[in-house]
N, C-alpha and C positions, 0 to 999 in steps of 0.2 A: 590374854588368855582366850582360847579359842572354846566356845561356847554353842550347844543347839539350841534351838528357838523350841519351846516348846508349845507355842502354836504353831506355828509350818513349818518348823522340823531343821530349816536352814540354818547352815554355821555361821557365824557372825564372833567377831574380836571383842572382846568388852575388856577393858579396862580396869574396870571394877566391881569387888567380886559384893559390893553394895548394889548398883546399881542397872539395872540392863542396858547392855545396847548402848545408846548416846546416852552421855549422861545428861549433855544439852535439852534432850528431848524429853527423858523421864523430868528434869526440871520445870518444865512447862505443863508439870499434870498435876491435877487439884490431889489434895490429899486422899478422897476420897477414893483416885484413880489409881495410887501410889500404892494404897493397901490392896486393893482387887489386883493389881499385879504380881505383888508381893505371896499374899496368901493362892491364888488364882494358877498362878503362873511360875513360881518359886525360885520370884527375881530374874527368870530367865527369860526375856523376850528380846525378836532382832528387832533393832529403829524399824524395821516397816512395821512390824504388829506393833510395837508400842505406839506411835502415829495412830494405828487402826483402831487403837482400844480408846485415845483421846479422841479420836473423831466422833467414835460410836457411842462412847461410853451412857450420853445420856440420852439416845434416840428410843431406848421404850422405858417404860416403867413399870420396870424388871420389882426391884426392891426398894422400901422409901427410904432405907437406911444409906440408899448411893442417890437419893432426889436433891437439886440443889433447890436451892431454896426461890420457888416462883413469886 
């Protein structure tokens, strides 16, 4: 199924209508990354933003509720 990214907009195939993009990829994201997608983004992200969002996800501190544990 052909899908928009609803952070930059681009078409992207998914698969699945659980999970965005690569499922390979959403697989590699911590729980916590899984719901800010979910709720955030409404399961709709292409492989490049979801990548973008595990890269960044813990680079400020945003909310303690997404802090992993130092």
């Amino acid at each position: 199924m052909e899908k928009l990214c609803t952070r930059c907009g681009g078409k992207f195939v998914s698969s699945s209508s659980v999970l965005p993009g690569n499922q390979h990829v959403f697989a590699d994201l911590d729980k916590y990354q899984q719901v800010f997608i979910r709720v955030y983004y409404k399961d709709s992200l292409c492989p490049s933003c979801t990548l973008y969002v595990r890269d960044n996800f813990y680079a400020f501190d945003i909310s303690s509720a997404y802090l992993k544990n130092k």
